[in-house]
C-alpha positions in Angstrom: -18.0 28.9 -84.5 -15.1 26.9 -83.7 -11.8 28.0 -84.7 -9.3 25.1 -85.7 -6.3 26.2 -84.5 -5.2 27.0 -80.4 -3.2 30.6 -81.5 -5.5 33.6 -81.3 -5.7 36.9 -83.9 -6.2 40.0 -82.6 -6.8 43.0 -85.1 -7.0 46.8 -84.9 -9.6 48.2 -85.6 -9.6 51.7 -87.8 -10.8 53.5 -90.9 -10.5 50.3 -93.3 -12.5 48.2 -90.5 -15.3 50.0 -88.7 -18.0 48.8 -90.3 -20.6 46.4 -88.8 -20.4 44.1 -92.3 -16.3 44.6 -92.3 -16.1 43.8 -88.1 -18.0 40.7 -89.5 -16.1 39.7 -92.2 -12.7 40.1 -90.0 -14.5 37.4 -87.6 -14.8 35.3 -89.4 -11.8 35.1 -91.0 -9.8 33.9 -87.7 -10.4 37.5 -85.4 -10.8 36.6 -81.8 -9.9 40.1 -80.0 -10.3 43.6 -81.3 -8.2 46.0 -80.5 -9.1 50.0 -80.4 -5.7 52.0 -81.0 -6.5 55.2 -78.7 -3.6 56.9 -80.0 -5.4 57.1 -83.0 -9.3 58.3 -83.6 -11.9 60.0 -81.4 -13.9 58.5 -78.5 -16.8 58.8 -80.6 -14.8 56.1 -83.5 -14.3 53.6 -80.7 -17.8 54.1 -79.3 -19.8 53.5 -82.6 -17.0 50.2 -83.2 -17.4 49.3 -79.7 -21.3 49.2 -80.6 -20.6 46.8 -83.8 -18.6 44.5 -82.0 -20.9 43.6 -79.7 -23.7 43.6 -82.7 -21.5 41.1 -84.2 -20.8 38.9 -80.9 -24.4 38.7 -80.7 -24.9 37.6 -84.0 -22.3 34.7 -84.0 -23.5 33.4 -80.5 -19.7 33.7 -79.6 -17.7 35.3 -77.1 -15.7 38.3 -78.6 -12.9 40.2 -76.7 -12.0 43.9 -76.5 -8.9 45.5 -76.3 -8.5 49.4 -75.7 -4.9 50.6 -76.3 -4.2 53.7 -74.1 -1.2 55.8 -76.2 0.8 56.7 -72.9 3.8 59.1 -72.8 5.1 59.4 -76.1 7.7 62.0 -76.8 7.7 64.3 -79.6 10.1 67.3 -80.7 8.5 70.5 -81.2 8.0 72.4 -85.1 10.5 74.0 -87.5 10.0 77.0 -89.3 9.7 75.5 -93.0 8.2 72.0 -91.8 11.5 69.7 -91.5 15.3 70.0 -92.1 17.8 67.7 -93.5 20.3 66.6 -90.5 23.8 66.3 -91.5 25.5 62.8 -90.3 28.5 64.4 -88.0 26.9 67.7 -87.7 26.0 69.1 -84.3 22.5 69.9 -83.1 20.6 71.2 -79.8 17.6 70.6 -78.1 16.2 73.0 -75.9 13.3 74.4 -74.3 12.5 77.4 -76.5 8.6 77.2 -77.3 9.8 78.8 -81.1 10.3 77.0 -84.6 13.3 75.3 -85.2 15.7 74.9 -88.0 19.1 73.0 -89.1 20.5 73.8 -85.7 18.3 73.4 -83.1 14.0 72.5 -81.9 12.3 72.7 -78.9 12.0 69.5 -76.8 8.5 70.0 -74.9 9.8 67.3 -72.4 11.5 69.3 -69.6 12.5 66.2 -67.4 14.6 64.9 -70.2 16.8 68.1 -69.5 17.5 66.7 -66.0 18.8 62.9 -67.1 20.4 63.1 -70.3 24.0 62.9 -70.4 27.2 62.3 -72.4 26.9 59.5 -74.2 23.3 58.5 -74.2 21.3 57.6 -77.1 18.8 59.5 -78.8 16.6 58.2 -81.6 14.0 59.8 -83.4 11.3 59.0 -86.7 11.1 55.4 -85.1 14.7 55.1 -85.0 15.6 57.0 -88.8 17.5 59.7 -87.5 20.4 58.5 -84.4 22.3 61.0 -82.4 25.0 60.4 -79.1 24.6 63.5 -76.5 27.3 65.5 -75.9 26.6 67.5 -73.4 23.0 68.5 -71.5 22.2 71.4 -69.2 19.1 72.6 -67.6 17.8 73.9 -70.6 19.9 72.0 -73.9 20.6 68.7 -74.9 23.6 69.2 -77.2 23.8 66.1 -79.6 26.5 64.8 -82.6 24.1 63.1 -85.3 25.3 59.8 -86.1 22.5 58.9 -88.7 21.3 62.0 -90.5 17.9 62.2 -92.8 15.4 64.5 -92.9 12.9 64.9 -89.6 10.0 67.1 -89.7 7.1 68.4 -87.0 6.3 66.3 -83.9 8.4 63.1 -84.6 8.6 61.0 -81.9 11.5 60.9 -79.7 12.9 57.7 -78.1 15.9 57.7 -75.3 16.6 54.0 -74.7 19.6 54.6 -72.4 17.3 56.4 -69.2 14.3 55.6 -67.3 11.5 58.5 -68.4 10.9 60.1 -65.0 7.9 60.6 -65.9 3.8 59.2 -65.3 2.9 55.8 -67.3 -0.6 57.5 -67.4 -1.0 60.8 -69.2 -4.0 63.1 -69.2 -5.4 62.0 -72.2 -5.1 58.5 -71.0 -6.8 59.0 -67.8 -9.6 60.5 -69.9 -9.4 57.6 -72.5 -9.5 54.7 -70.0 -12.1 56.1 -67.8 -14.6 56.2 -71.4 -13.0 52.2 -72.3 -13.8 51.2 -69.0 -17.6 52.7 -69.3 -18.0 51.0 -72.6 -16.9 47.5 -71.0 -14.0 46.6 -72.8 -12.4 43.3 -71.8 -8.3 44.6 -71.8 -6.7 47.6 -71.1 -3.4 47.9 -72.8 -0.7 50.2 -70.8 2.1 51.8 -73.1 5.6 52.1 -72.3 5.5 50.3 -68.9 9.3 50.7 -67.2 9.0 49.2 -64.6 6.4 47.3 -62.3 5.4 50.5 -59.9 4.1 51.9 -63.5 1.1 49.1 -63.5 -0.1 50.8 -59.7 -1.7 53.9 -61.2 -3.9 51.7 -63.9 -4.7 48.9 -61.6 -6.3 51.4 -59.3 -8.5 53.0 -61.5 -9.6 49.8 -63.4 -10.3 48.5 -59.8 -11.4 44.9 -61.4 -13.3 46.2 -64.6 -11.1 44.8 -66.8 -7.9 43.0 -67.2 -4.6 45.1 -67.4 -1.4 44.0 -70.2 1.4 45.5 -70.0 3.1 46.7 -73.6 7.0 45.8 -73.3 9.0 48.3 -76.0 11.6 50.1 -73.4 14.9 48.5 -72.5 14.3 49.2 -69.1 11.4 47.3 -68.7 13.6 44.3 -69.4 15.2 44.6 -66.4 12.5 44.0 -64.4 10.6 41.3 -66.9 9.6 38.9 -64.0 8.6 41.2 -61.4 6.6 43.1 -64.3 4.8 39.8 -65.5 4.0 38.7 -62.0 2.5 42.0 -61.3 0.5 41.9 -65.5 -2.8 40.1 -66.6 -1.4 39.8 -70.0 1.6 41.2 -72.0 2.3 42.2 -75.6 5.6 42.0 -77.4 5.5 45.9 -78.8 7.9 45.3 -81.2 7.7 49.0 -82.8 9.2 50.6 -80.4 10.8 48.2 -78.6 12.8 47.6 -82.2 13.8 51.0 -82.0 15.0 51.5 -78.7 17.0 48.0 -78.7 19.5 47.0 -81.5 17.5 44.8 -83.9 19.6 42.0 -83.2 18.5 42.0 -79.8 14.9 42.1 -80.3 14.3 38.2 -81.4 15.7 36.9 -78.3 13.9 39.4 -76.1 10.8 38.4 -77.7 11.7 34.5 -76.7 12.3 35.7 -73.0 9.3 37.5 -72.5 7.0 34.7 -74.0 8.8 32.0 -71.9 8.4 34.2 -68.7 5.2 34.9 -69.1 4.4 31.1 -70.3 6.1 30.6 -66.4 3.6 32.7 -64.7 0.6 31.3 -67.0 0.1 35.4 -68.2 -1.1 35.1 -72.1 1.1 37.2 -74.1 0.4 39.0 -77.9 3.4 39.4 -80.3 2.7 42.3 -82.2 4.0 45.2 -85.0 4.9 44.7 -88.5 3.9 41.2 -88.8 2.1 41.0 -91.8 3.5 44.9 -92.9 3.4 44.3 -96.7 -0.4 43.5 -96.6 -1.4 47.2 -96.0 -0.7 47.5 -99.6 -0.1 44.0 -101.0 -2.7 41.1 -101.0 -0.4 38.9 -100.3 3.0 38.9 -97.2 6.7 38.1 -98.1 8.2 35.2 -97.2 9.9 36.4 -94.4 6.6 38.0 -92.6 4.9 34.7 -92.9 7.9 33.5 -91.3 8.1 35.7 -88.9 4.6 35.2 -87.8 5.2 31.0 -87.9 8.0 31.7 -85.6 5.8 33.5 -83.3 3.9 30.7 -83.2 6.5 28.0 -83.3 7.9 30.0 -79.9 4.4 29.2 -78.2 2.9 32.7 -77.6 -1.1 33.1 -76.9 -1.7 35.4 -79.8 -0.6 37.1 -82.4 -1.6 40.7 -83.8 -2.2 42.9 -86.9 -2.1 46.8 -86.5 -2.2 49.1 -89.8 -2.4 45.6 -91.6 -6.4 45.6 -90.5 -7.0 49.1 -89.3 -6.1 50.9 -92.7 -4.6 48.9 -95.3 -6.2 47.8 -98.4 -6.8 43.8 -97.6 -7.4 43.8 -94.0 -9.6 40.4 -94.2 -7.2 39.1 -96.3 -4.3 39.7 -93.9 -6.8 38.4 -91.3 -7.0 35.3 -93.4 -3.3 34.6 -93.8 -2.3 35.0 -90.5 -5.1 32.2 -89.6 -3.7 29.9 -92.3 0.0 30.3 -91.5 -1.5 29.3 -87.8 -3.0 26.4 -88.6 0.1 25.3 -90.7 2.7 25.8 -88.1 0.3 23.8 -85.1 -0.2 20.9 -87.9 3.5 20.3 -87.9 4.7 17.9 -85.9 7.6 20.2 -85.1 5.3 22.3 -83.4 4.2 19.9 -80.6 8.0 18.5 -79.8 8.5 22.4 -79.2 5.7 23.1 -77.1 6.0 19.8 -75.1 9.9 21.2 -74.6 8.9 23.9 -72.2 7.1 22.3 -69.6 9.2 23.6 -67.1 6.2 25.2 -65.1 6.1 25.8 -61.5 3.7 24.0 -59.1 3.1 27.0 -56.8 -0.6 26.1 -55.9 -3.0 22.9 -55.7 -5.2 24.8 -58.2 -1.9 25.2 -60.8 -0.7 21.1 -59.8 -4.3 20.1 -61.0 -4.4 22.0 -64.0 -0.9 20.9 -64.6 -2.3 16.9 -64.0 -5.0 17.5 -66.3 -2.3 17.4 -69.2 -0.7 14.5 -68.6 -4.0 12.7 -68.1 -5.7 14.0 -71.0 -2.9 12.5 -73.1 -2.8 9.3 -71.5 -6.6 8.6 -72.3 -6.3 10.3 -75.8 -9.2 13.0 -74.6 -10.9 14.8 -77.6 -11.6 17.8 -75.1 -10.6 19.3 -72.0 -13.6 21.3 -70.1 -12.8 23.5 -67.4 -15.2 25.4 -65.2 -13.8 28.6 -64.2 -15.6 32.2 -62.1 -13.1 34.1 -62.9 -11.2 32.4 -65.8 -7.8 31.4 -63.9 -8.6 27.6 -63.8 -8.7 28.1 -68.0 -5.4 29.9 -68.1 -4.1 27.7 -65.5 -4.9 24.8 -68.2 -4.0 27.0 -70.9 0.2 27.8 -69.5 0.2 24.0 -70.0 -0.1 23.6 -73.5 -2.4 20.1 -73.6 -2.9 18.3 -77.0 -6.7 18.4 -77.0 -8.5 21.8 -77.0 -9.8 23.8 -74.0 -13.3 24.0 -73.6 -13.7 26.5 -70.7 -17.5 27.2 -69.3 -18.0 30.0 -66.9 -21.9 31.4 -65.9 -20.2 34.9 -66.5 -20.1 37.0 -70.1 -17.3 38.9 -69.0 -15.2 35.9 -68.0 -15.9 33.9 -71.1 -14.3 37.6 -73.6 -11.9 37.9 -71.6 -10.9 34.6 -72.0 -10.7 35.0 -75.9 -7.4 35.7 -76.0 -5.9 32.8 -73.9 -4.1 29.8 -76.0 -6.6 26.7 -77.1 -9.5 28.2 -75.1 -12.8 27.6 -76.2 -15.3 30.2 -73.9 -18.9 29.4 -73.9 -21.5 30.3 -70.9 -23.1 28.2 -68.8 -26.3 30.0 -67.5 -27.3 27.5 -64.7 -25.6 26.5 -61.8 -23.8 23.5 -61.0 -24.7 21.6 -57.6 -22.5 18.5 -57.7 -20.3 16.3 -59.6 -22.4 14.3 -61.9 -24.2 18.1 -62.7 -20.9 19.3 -64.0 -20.2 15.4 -65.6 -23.6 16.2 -67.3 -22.8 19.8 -68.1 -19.4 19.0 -69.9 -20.7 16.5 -72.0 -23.6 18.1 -73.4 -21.5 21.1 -73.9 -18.5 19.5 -75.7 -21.2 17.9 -77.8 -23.3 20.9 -78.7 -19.9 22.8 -79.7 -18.9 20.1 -81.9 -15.9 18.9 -79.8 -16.9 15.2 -79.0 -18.9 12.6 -80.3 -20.6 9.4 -78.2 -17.7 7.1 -77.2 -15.1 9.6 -76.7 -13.3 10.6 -73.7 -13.0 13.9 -71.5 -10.6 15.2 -69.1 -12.6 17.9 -66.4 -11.4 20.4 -64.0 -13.5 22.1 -61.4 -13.6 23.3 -58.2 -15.6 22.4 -54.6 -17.5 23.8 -53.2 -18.4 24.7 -56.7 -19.4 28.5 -57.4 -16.4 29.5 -55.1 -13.1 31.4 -56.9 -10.2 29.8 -56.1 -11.1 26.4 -55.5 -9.9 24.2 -58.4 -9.5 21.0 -56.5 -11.3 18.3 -58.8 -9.9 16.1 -61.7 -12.4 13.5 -63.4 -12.5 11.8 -66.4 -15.7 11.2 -68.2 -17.0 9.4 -71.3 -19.7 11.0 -73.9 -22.8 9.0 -73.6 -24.6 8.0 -76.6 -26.9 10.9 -77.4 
């Protein structure tokens, strides 16, 4: 099944989209990556939907990517003796470190390194930014705070501080646990939460040790700070907009989302805009106008992919939010709008021979008007090489791996397919590129093809060659 459109779809899965038939259904609608939310659901959930995913890839004959979401170190308060309280705006209140039900004045913060780095003046947000307070004062074991935004808050609401840097692991224990049982399943993408800086990505890297390729969410301030450093060191990134909306000032988070997708677009690191996109669709069958906008915009701004959450995973019209998002895709890459935009920011570095060939392979593609460009790839890096520079004509990418070709399913205008022979010399991969652009419907005799490979070929690392080619009559 070929998708006609270059922007990919991820969905989470959950309780409205488990099911073998529903998994099915979401495919093929526009889905090209699942994601498993492990802050939500036992291992036993993602195991039985890990099982119909792969039920499903083998039915469609196509490549379908994985992604497990690790929850990392979110924050909570503790409990209050009738539930919740109503917070005053201007009233004072107190965190502390007293393991006993709150009330009106004070809770239990279960987060002792918080106690050591608040101070006057910092922020603290809570109920996903709700409730606002300023600290007044913090000591070894309270957090006094003015509220500056009152409401109600009830048990274990999360708890953001956008001011500090958490001294505290990326990795929890529930994580380790979590990503040791993804990994074992073979999922394709590891998603690490609340990533501060780049030494947070050592931990993860280490235990994945090459099973899987690592993103890094981006939804602290901090994290900001070190955007380059923490793409260069990233597989992939996702533009967490939930929390990242609640620990920046909303006015800040359009043009951080612009930032991160041209960094990453620098480095050639796909990246995933996500949260709230279509949010009206876990009720409604249909998104307002400014969600469908704000997913074109997305789009418009050149990112990989774009992602729904509760949308799929528990709302009421997950394949129809599945099927909007594909249609307001294909709209936005239609418009000729779209193309003077991309073709804007082709201000790419040249680091490598591998990246200048890749690079070429855009410029020559155009210049021949080629229906398709092929790309042999181990490891997938000559695809996303080709993929950072946005060509006209769509990526066929052929690897001999399984593995290669998922992970691949999230990259921009990548086609994956597998190759299972080897390739021995040029007029082999001349052949091979042909009869595969023809047998996935991208060419017909007469029209041309741009290729990328690498000699010796089978060797990572080696992307050397650029040819041309024209489809023989069949």
């Amino acid at each position: 099944m070929r998708r006609q459109r270059k922007a990919k779809i991820v969905a989470t899965l959950g309780p409205a989209s488990s099911s073998k038939e529903m998994i099915l259904a979401l495919f093929e609608a526009g889905v090209d990556v699942f994601r498993f939310n492990f802050s939500h659901g036992t291992q036993e959930d993602h195991r039985k939907r890990h099982e119909a995913v792969r039920e499903v890839e083998r039915l469609v004959g196509r490549p379908i990517a994985i992604l497990a979401d690790l929850q990392g170190p979110k924050l909570r308060i503790g409990t209050f003796g009738e539930g919740k309280v109503h917070l005053q705006t201007g009233r004072g209140f107190v965190f502390d470190r007293k393991p006993v039900p709150g009330d009106e004045n004070r809770v239990c913060l279960p987060h002792p390194e918080l106690f050591g780095i608040m101070g006057p003046g910092h922020g603290i947000s809570l109920d996903d930014g709700k409730i606002r307070m300023k600290v007044v004062k913090s000591t070894a074991d309270e957090i006094q705070v003015r509220v500056e935004t009152g409401g109600v808050l009830s048990n274990r609401k999360g708890l953001n501080v956008p001011d500090v840097v958490l001294p505290i692991p990326i990795l929890t224990e529930k994580d380790r646990r979590d990503l040791e049982f993804a990994l074992s399943l073979g999922v394709d993408w590891v998603a690490l939460s609340f990533v501060q800086r780049p030494e947070d990505l050592v931990e993860a890297r280490r235990i994945i040790a090459g099973r899987a390729l690592l993103m890094t969410k981006l939804e602290k301030p901090s994290a900001m700070d070190h955007l380059e450093a923490i793409v260069r060191d990233s597989d992939a990134v996702m533009v967490a907009r939930g929390d990242l909306g609640v620990e920046l000032p909303p006015e800040k988070v359009p043009g951080s989302q612009i930032r991160i997708i041209r960094c990453c677009r620098q480095y050639g690191k796909p990246t995933i805009v996500a949260t709230q996109m279509l949010e009206s669709m876990i009720g409604a069958p249909t998104p307002t106008r400014a969600e469908a906008s704000d997913v074109a915009t997305a789009i418009y701004e050149g990112t990989d992919a774009v992602m729904l959450s509760a949308e799929s995973a528990s709302g009421s019209y997950p394949v129809q939010a599945v099927s909007m998002m594909n249609r307001i895709i294909v709209e936005v890459e239609s418009d000729p709008l779209y193309n003077q935009m991309i073709n804007a920011q082709q201000e790419i570095r040249q680091e490598t021979d591998s990246d200048a060939i890749c690079l070429a392979m855009r410029s020559v593609s155009k210049g021949i008007n080629a229906a398709v460009n092929v790309t042999y790839t181990e490891t997938g890096t000559t695809s996303l090489r080709t993929a950072r520079g946005r060509p006209g004509a769509p990526i066929l990418s052929i690897t001999p791996y399984l593995q290669t070709a998922r992970r691949l399913a999230l990259a921009w205008g990548v086609h994956s397919t597998v190759l299972d022979h080897s390739i021995h010399d040029v007029d082999d991969m001349v052949v091979a590129a042909c009869r595969t652009a023809y047998e996935e419907g991208f060419v017909q005799p007469g029209d041309n093809l741009t290729i990328v490979g690498g000699m010796p070929f089978g060797s990572c690392g080696t992307t050397n060659l650029l040819r041309t080619a024209v489809m023989p009559p069949v």
